[in-house]
C-alpha positions in Angstrom: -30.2 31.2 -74.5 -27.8 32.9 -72.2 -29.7 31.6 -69.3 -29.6 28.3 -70.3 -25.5 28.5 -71.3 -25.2 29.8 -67.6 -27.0 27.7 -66.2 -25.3 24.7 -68.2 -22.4 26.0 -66.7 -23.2 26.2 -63.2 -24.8 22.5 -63.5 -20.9 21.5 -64.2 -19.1 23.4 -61.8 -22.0 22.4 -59.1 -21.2 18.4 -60.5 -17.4 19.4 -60.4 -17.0 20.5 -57.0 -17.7 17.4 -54.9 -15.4 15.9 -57.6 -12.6 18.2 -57.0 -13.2 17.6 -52.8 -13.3 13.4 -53.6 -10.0 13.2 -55.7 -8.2 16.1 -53.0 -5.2 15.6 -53.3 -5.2 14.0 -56.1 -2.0 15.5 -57.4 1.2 16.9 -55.3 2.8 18.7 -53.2 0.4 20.6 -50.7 2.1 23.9 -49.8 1.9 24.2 -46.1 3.1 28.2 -45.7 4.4 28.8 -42.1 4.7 32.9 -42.1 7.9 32.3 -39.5 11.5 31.1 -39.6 11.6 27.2 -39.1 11.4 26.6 -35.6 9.3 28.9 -34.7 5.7 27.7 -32.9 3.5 27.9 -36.3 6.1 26.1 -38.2 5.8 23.4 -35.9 2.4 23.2 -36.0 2.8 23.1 -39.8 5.2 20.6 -39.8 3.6 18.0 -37.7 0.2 19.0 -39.7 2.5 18.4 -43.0 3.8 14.9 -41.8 0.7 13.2 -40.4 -1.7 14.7 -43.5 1.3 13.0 -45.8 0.5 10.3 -44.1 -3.0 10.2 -43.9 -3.6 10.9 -47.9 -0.8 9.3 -49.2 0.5 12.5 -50.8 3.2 14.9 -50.5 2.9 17.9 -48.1 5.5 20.9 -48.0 6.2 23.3 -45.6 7.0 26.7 -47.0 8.2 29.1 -44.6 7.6 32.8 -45.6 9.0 34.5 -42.7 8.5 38.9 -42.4 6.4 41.7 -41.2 5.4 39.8 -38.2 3.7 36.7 -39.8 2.0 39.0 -42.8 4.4 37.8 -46.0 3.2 34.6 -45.6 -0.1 35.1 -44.8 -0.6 37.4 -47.9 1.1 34.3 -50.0 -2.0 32.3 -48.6 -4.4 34.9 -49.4 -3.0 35.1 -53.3 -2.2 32.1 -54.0 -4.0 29.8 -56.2 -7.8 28.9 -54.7 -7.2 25.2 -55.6 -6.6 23.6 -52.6 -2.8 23.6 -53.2 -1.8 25.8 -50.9 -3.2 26.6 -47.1 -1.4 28.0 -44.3 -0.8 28.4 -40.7 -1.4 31.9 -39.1 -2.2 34.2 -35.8 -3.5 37.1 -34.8 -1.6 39.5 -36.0 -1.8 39.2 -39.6 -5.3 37.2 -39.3 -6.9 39.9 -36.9 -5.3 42.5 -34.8 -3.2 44.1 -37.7 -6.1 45.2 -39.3 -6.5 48.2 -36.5 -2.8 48.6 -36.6 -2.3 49.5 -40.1 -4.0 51.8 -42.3 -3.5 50.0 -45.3 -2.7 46.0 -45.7 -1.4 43.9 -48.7 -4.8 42.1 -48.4 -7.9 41.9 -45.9 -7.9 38.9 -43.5 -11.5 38.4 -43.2 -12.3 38.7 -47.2 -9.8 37.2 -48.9 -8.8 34.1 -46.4 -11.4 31.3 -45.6 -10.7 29.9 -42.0 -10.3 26.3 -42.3 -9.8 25.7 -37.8 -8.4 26.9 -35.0 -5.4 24.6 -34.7 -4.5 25.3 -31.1 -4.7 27.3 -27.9 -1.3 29.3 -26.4 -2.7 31.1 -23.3 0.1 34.0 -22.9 1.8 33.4 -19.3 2.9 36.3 -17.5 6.2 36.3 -15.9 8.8 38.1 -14.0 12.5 37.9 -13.3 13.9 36.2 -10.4 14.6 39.8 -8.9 11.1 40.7 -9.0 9.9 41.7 -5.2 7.1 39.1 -5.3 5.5 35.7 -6.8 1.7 36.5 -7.2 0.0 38.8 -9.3 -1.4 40.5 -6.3 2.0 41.3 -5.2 2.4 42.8 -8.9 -0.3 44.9 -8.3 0.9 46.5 -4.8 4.3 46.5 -6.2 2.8 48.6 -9.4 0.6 50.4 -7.0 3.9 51.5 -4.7 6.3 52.3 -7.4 4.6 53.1 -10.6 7.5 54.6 -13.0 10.0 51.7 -11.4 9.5 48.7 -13.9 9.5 47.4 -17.6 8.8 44.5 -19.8 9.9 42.4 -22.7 8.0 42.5 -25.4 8.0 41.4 -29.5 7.4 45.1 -30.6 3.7 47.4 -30.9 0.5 45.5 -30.8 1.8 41.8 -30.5 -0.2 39.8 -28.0 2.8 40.7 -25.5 2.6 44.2 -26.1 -1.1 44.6 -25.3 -1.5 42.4 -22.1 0.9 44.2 -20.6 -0.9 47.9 -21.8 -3.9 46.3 -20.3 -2.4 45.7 -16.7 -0.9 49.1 -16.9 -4.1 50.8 -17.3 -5.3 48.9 -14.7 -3.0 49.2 -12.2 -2.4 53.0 -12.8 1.1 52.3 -13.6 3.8 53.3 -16.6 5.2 50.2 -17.4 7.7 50.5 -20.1 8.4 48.6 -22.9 11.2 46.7 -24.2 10.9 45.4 -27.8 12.8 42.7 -29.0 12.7 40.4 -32.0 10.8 37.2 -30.5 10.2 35.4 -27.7 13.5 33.7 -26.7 15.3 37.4 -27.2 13.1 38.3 -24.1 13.5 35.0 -22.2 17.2 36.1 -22.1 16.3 39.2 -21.3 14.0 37.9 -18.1 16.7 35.5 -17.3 19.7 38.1 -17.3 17.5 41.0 -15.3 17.5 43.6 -18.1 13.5 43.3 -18.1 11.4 42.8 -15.2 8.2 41.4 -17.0 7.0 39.8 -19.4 4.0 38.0 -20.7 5.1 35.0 -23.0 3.6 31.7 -24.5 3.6 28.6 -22.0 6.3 26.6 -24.3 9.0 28.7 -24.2 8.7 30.2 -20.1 7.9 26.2 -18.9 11.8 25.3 -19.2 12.8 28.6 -17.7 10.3 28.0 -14.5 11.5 24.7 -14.3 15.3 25.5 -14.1 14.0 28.0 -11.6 15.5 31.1 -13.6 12.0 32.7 -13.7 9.1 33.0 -11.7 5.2 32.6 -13.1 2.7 34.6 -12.1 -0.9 33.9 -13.0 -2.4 32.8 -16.9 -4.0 35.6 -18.9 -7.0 33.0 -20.1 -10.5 33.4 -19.0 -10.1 29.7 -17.6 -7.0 27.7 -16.3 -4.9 26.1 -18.8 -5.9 22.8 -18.9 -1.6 22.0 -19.3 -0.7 24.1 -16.6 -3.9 23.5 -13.8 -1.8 24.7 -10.9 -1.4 28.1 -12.2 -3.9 30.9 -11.5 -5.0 33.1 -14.0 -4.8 36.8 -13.9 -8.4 37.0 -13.0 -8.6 35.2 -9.9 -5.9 37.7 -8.8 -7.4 40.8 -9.5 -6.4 41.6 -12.6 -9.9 41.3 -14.8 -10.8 40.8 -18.5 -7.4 39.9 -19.7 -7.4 37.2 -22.0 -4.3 36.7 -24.1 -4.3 33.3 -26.4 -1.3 33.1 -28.7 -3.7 31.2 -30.8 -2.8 29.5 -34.4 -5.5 28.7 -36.9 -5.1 27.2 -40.7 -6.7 29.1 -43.4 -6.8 28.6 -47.2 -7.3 31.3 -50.0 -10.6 32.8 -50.1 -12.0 31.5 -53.1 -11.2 27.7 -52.6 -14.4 25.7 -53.5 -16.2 24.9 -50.7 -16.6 20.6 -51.0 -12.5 21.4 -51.1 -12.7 23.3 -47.9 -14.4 21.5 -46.1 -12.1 18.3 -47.1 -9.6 20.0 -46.4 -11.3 21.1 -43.1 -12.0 17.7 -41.9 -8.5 15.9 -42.9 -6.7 18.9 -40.6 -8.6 18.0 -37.7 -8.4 14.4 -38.3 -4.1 15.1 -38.3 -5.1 17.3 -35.1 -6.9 14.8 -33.3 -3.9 12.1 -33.9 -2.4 10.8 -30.9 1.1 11.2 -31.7 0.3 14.8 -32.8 -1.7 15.6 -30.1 1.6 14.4 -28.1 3.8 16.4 -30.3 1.7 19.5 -29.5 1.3 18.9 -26.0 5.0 18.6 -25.0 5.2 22.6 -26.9 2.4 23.4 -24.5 0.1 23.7 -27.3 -3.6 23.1 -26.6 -5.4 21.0 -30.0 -8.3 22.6 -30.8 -9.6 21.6 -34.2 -13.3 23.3 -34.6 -15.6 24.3 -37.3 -14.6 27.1 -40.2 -17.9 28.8 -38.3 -16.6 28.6 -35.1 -12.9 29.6 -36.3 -14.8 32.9 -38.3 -16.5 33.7 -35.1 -13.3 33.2 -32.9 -11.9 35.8 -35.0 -14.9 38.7 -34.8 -14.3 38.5 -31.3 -10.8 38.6 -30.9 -11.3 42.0 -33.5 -14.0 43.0 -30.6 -11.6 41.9 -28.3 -8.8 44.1 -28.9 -10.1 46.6 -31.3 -11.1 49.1 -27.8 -8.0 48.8 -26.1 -6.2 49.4 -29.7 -7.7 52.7 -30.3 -7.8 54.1 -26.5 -4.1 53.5 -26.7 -3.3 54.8 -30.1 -1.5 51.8 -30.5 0.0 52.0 -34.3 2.2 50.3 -36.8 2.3 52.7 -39.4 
């Protein structure tokens, strides 16, 4: 009798599902949670994903931005909110990967209770120097480093952000002490680049491109495995001598972890449609933001290696939040 009441049940949720993907949205709003302040780079993204999926599905999307801890209040609001399809969010590294080595304990676990839904778009990190910098290569970083290894320092938004690490990594391989200057985002260490307090910095593309352009900056190389496809002139750190540095300010959407998965994958495939729309794909492009748009299996494994990625470096450093 209790297998047949079970499997009763299961017969309606399995009926129930692609139901619940068909009529998605079939009430409103959509919570869109953006774990920064408004204007920030994932609360763009969530914006123009929030406008063109209004759109799209003739429903109301909202923006929620949970800004604090470096991204992690609002990604734990994602990870407890209600699995219903009602509320997904924008996110990066830190609280989806990276912050897992950092802290001993977190509010929730990243790869358990969050389903990737895509990765949105690719931010290679761009490193830079101020205009007092003897050189304009990375090759004349690395003789520079080489020459006078106590002599410089660099911006950075605190321990174990993406411009933190890249710049431990080029450190340890140049043999130098490069020293650290945290501030609270990215256009705190612009000014900082600009004004000469810091020497170095490594930054994403949209906010160093009008800095370079009003020539009160200088670019030196793309820490990306390839070239960035918006910036093709620029070398990366690679093909300067500086190997196996690979920094992608990256933002992906996720959803709760128990979110049905016809909804997820509704879900999935309306976000990349919104992605793949012209004037969005415009929109992102003028922020130097790459549209990606793939699988929740490709996403996943994205994130294993970025954990693979980082994890080593992490732990030789004794890099900590705690």
């Amino acid at each position: 009798m209790k297998f047949r009441i079970a499997l009763a049940v299961g017969l309606v949720i399995g009926f129930a599902y692609p139901a619940l993907a068909q009529e998605w949205p079939d009430k409103a709003p959509v919570h869109i949670i953006a774990p920064f302040a408004p204007g920030s780079s994932p609360d763009i993204l969530a914006r123009l994903l929030a406008d063109q999926l209004g759109k799209n599905l003739k429903k109301t999307f909202v923006v929620d931005n949970k800004a604090g801890a470096g991204g992690m209040i609002g990604t734990d609001a994602v990870a407890k909110a209600a699995p219903d399809g009602y509320t997904i969010g924008v996110s990066i590294g830190g609280p989806l990967v990276n912050n897992t080595l950092l802290y001993k304990t977190m509010a929730y676990d990243p790869f358990k209770d969050l389903a990737p839904i895509t990765l949105a778009v690719n931010q290679p990190c761009v490193l830079v120097a101020n205009n007092n910098f003897p050189g304009a290569t990375v090759k004349d970083l690395i003789a520079e480093l080489k020459k006078s290894p106590d002599k410089y320092n660099y911006g950075s938004f605190g321990n174990g952000t993406m411009s933190h690490m890249v710049m431990v990594m080029i450190a340890n391989q140049t043999n130098s002490n490069l020293v650290q200057v945290p501030y609270p985002g990215a256009s705190q260490v612009l000014q900082a680049l600009v004004a000469g307090d810091v020497s170095l910095g490594c930054l994403p593309a949209a906010g160093v491109m009008p800095q370079f352009k009003a020539g009160k900056l200088k670019i030196l190389g793309i820490a990306a495995k390839n070239r960035f496809s918006l910036m093709p002139d620029t070398p990366t750190l690679a093909e300067q001598g500086l190997t196996g540095i690979e920094a992608n300010s990256w933002m992906g959407v996720i959803a709760p972890a128990k979110t049905p998965a016809p909804v997820l994958a509704r879900i999935h495939d309306e976000v990349v449609k919104a992605l793949k729309d012209p004037e969005v794909n415009k929109a992102l492009l003028a922020q130097y933001m790459e549209p990606v748009g793939d699988t929740p299996q490709e996403f996943a494994a994205y994130l294993k290696e970025e954990l693979e990625r980082w994890g080593p470096l992490i732990k030789r450093n004794k890099i900590t939040l705690d």
